[in-house]
VEXPADO-455043 format. One record per residue: x, y, z of N, C-alpha, C in turn. Coordinates in pm, 1 decimal. Layout:
# residues N
@n.east->X n.north->Y n.up->Z ca.east->X ca.north->Y ca.up->Z c.east->X c.north->Y c.up->Z
...
***
This chain:
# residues 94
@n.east->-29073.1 n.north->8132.9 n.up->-2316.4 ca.east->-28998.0 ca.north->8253.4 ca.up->-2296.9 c.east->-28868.1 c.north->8218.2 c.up->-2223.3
@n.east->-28746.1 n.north->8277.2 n.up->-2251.1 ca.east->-28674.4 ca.north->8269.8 ca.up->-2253.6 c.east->-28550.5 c.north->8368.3 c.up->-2117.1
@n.east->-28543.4 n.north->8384.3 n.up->-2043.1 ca.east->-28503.3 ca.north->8483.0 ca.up->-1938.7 c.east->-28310.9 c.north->8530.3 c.up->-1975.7
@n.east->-28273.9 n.north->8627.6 n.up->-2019.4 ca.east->-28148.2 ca.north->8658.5 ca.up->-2009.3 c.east->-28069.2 c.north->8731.9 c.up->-1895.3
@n.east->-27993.8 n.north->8674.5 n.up->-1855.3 ca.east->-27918.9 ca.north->8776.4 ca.up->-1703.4 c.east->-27803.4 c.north->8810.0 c.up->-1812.2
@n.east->-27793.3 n.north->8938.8 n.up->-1799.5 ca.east->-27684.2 ca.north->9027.1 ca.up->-1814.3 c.east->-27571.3 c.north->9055.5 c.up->-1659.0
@n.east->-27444.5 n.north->8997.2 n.up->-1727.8 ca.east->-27335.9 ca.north->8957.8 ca.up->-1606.4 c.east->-27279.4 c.north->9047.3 c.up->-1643.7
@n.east->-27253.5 n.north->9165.2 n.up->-1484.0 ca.east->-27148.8 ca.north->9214.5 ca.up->-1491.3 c.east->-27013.0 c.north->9186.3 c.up->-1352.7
@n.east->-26941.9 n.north->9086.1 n.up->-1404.5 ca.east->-26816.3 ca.north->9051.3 ca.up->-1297.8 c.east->-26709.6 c.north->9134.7 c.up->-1265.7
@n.east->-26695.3 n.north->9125.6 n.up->-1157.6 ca.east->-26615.6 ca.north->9217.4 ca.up->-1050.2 c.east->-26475.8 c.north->9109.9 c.up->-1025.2
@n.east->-26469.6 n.north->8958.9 n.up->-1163.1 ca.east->-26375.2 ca.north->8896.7 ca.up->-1134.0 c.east->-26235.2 c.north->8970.8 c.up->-1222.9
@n.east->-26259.9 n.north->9061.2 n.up->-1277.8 ca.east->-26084.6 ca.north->9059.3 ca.up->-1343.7 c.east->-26024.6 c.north->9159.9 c.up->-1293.6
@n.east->-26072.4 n.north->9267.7 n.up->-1222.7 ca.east->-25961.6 ca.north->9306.1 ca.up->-1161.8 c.east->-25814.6 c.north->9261.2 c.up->-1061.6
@n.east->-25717.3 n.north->9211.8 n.up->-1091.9 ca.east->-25704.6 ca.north->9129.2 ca.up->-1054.3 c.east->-25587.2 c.north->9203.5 c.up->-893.0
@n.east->-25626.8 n.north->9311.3 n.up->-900.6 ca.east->-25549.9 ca.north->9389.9 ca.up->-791.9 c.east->-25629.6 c.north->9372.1 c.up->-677.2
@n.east->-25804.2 n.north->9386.2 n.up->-714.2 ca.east->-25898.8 ca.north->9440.6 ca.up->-579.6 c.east->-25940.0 c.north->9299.3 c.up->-535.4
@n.east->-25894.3 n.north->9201.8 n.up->-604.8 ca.east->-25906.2 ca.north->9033.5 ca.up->-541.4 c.east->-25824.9 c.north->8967.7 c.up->-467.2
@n.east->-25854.3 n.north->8909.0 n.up->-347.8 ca.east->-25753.2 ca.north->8796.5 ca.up->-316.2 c.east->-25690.8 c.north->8718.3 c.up->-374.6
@n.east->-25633.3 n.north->8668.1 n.up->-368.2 ca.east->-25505.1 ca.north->8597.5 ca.up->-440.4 c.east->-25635.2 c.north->8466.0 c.up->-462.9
@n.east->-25694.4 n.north->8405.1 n.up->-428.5 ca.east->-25778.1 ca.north->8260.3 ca.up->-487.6 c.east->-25816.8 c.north->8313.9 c.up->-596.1
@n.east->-25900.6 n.north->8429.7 n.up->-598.5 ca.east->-26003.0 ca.north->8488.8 ca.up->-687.9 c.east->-25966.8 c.north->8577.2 c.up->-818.5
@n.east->-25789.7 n.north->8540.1 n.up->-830.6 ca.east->-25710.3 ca.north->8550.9 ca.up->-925.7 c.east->-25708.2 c.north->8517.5 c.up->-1068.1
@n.east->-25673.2 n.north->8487.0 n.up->-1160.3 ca.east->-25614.7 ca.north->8364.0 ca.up->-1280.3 c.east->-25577.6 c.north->8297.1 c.up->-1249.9
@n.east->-25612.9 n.north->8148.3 n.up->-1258.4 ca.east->-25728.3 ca.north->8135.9 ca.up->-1375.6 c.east->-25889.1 c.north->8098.4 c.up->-1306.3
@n.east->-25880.2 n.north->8131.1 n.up->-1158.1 ca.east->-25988.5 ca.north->8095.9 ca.up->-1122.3 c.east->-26087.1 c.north->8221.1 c.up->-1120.4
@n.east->-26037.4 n.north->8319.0 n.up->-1162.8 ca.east->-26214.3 ca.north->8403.9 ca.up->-1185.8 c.east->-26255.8 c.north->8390.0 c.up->-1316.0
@n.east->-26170.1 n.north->8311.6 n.up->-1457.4 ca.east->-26237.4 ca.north->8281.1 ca.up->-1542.4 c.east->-26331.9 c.north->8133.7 c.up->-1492.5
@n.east->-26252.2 n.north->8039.7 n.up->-1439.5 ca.east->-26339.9 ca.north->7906.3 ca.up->-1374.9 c.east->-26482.0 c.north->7930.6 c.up->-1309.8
@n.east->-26462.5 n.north->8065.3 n.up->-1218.3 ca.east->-26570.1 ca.north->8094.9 ca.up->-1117.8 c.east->-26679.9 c.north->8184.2 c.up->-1199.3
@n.east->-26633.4 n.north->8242.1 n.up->-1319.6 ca.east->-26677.3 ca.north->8318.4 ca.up->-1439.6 c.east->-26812.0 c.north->8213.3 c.up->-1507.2
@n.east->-26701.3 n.north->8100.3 n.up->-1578.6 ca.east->-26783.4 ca.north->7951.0 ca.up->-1614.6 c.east->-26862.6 c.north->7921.4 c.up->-1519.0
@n.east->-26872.8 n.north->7894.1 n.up->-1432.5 ca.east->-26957.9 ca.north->7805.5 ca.up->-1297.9 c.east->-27034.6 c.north->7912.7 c.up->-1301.5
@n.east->-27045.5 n.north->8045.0 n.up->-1216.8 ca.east->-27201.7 ca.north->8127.0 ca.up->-1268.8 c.east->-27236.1 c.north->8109.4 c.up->-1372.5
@n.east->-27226.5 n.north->8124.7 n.up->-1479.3 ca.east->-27263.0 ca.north->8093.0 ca.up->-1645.4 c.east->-27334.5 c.north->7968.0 c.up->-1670.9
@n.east->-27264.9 n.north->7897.6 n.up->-1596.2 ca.east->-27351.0 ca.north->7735.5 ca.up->-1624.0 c.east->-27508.0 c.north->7726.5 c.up->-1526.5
@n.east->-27457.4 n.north->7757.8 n.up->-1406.5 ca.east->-27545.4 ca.north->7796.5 ca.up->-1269.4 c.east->-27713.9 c.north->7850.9 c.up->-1324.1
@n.east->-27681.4 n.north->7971.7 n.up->-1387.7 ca.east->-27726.4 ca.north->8069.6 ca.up->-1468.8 c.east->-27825.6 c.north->7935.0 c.up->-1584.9
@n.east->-27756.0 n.north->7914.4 n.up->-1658.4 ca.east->-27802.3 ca.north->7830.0 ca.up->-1763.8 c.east->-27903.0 c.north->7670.0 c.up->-1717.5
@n.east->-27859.8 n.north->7622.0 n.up->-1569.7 ca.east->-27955.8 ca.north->7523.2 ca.up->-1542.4 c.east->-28064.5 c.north->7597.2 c.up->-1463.6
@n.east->-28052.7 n.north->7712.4 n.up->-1468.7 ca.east->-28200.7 ca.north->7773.5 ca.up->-1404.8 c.east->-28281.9 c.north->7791.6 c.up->-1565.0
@n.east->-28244.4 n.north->7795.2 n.up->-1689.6 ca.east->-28324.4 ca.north->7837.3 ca.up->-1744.0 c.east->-28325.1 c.north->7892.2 c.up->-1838.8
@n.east->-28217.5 n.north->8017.3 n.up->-1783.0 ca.east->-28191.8 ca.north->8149.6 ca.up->-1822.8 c.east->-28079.3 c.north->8176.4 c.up->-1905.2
@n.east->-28047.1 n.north->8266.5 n.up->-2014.7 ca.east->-27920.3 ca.north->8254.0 ca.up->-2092.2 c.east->-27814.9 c.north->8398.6 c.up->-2027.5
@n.east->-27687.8 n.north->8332.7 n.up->-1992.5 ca.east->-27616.4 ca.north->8426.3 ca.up->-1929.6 c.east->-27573.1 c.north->8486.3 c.up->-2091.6
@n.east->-27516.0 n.north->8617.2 n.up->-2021.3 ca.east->-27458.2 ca.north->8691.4 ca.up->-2105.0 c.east->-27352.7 c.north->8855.3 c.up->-2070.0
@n.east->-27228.7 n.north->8778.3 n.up->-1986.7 ca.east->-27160.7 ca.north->8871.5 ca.up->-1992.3 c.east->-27122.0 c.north->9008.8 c.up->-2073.4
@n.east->-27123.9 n.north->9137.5 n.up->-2045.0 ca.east->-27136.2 ca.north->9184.7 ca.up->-2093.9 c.east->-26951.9 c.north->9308.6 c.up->-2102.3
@n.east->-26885.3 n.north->9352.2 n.up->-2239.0 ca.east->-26804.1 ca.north->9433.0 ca.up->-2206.1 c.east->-26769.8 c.north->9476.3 c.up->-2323.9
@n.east->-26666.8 n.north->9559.0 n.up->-2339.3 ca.east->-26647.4 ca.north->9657.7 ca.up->-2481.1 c.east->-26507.6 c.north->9607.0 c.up->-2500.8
@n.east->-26503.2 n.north->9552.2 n.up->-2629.2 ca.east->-26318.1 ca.north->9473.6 ca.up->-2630.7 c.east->-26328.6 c.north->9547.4 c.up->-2787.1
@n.east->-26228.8 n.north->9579.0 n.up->-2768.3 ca.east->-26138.4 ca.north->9701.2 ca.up->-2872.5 c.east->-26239.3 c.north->9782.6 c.up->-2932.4
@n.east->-26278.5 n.north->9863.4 n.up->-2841.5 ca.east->-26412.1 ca.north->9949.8 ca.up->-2947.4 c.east->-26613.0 c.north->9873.1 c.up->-2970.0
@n.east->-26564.1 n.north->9737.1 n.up->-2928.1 ca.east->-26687.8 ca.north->9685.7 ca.up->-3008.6 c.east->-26788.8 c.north->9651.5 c.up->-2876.0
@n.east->-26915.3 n.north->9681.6 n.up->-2826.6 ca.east->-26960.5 ca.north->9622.9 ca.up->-2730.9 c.east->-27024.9 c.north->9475.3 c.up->-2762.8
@n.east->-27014.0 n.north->9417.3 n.up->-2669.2 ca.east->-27030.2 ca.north->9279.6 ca.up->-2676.9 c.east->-27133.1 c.north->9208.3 c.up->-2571.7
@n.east->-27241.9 n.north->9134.9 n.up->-2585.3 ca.east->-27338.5 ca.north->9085.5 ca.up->-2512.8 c.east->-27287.3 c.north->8935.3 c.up->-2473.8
@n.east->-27256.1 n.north->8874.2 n.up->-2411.9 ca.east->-27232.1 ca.north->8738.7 ca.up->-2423.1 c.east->-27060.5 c.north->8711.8 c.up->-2496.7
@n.east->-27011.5 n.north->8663.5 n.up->-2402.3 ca.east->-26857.5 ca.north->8642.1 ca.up->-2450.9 c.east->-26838.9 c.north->8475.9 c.up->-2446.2
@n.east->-26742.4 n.north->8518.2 n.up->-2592.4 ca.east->-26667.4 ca.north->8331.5 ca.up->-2623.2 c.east->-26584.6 c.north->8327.0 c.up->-2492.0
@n.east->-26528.7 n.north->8182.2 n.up->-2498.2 ca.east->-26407.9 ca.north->8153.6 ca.up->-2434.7 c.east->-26300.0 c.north->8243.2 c.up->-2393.2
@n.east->-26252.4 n.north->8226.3 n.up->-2547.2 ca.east->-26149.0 ca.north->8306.5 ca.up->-2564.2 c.east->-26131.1 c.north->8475.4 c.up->-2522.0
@n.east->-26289.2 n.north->8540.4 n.up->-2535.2 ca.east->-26305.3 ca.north->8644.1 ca.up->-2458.5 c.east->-26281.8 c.north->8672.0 c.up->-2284.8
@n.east->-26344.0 n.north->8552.9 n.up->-2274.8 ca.east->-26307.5 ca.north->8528.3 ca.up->-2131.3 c.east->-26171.1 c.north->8493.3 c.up->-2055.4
@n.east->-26096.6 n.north->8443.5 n.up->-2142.4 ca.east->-25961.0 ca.north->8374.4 ca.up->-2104.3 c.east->-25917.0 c.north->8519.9 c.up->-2149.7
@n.east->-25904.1 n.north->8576.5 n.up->-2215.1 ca.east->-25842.8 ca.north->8726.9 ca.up->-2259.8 c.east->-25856.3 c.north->8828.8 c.up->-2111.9
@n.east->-26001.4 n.north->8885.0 n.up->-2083.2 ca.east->-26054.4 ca.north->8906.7 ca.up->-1929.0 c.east->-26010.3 c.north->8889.5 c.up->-1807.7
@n.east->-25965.6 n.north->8688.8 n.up->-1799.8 ca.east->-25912.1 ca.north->8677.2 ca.up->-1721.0 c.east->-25773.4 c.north->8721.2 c.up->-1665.7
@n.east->-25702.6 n.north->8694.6 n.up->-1779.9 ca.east->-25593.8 ca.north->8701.1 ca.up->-1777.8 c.east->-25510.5 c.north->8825.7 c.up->-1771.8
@n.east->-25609.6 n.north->8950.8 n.up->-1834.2 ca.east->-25537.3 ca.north->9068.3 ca.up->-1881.8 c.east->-25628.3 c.north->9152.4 c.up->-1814.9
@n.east->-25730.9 n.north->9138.4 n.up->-1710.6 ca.east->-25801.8 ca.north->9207.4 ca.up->-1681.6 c.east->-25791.5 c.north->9339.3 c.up->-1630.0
@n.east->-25680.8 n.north->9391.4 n.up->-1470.2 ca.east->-25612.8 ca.north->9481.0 ca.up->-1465.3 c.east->-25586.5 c.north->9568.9 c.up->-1559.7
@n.east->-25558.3 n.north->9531.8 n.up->-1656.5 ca.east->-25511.3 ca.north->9644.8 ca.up->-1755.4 c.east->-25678.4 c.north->9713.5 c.up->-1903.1
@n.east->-25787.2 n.north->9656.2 n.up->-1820.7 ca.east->-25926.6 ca.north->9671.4 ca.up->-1870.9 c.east->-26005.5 c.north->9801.9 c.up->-1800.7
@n.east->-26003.1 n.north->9899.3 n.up->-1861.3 ca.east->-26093.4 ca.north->9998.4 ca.up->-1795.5 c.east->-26222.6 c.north->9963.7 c.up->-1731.5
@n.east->-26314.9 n.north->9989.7 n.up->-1595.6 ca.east->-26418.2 ca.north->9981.3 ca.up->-1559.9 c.east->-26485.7 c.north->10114.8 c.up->-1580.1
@n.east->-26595.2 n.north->10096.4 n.up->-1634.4 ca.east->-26695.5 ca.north->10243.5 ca.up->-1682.2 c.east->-26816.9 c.north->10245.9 c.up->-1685.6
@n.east->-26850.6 n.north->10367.2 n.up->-1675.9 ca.east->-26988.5 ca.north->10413.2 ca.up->-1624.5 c.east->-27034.6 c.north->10412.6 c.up->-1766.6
@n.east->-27212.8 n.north->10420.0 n.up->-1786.0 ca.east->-27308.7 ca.north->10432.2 ca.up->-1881.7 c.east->-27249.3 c.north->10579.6 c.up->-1953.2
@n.east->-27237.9 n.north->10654.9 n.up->-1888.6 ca.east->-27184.9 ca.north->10772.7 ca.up->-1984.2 c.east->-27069.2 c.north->10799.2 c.up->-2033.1
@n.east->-26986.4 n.north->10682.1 n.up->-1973.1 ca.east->-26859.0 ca.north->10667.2 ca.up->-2061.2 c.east->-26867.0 c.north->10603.8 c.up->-2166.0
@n.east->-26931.4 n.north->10497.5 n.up->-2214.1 ca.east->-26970.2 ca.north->10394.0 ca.up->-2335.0 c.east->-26948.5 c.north->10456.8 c.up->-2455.0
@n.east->-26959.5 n.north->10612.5 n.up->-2524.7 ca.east->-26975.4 ca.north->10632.3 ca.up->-2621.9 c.east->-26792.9 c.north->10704.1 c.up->-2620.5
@n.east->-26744.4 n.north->10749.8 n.up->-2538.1 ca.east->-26593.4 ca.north->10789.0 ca.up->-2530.3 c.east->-26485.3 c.north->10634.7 c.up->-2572.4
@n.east->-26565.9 n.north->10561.7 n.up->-2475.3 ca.east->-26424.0 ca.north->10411.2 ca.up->-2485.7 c.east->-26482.4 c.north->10374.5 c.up->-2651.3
@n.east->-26582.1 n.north->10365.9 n.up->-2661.6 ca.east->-26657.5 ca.north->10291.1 ca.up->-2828.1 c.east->-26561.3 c.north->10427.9 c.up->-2941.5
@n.east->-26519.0 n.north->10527.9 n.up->-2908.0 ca.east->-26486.3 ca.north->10592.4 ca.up->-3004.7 c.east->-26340.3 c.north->10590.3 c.up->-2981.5
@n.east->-26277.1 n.north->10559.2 n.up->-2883.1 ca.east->-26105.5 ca.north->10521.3 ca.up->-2898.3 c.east->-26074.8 c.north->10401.5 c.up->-2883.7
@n.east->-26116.9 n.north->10297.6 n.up->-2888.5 ca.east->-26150.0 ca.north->10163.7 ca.up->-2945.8 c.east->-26085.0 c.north->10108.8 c.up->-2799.4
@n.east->-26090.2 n.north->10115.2 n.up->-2681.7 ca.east->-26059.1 ca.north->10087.9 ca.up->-2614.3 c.east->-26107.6 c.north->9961.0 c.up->-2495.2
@n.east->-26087.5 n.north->9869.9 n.up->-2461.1 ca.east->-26145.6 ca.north->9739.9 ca.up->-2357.9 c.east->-26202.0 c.north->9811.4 c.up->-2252.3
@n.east->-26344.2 n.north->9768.2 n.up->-2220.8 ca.east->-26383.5 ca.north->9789.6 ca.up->-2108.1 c.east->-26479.6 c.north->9698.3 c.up->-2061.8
@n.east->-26492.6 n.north->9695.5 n.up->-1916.6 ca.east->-26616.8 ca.north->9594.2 ca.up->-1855.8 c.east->-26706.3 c.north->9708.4 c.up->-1805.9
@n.east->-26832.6 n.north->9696.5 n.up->-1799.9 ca.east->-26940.7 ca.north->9753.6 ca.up->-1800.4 c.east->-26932.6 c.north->9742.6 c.up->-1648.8
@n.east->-26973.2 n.north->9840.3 n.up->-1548.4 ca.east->-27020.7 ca.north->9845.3 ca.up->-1390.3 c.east->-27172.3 c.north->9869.5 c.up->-1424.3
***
């Protein structure tokens, strides 16, 4: 059996962070839990809604996107999910 942690990071806002915990190091610090995660066992799997689509587990490139552009990514509640999924809009899951 197989254990999945569902990640939800508090790294891309990039206003409510100190300047370390910025780009490109909350995608780096993003990777390092992920790996952390993965020698326990367990399969990480960030979780967020990028243009409409929800997503379990993000590529790279999802992540470097996150990092980089995060600020401008809505944070939302469970009862928002079906509003952002219908105006196709980016969001990270709280």
């Amino acid at each position: 059996m197989r254990y999945t942690n569902l990640l939800q990071l508090l790294l891309w806002n990039r206003q409510s962070l100190p300047m370390e915990c910025r780009y490109p190091q909350n995608v780096q610090t993003a990777k390092e839990v992920e790996s952390i995660i993965v020698g326990y066992g367990a399969v990480p799997a960030t979780i967020a809604i990028l243009k409409g689509v929800p997503c379990i587990g993000l590529s790279e490139d999802d992540l470097e996107e996150l990092g980089r552009n995060g600020s401008s990514f809505t944070k939302t509640a469970r009862r928002d999910i079906s509003h952002v999924v219908g105006y196709s809009k980016s969001i990270l899951n709280r």
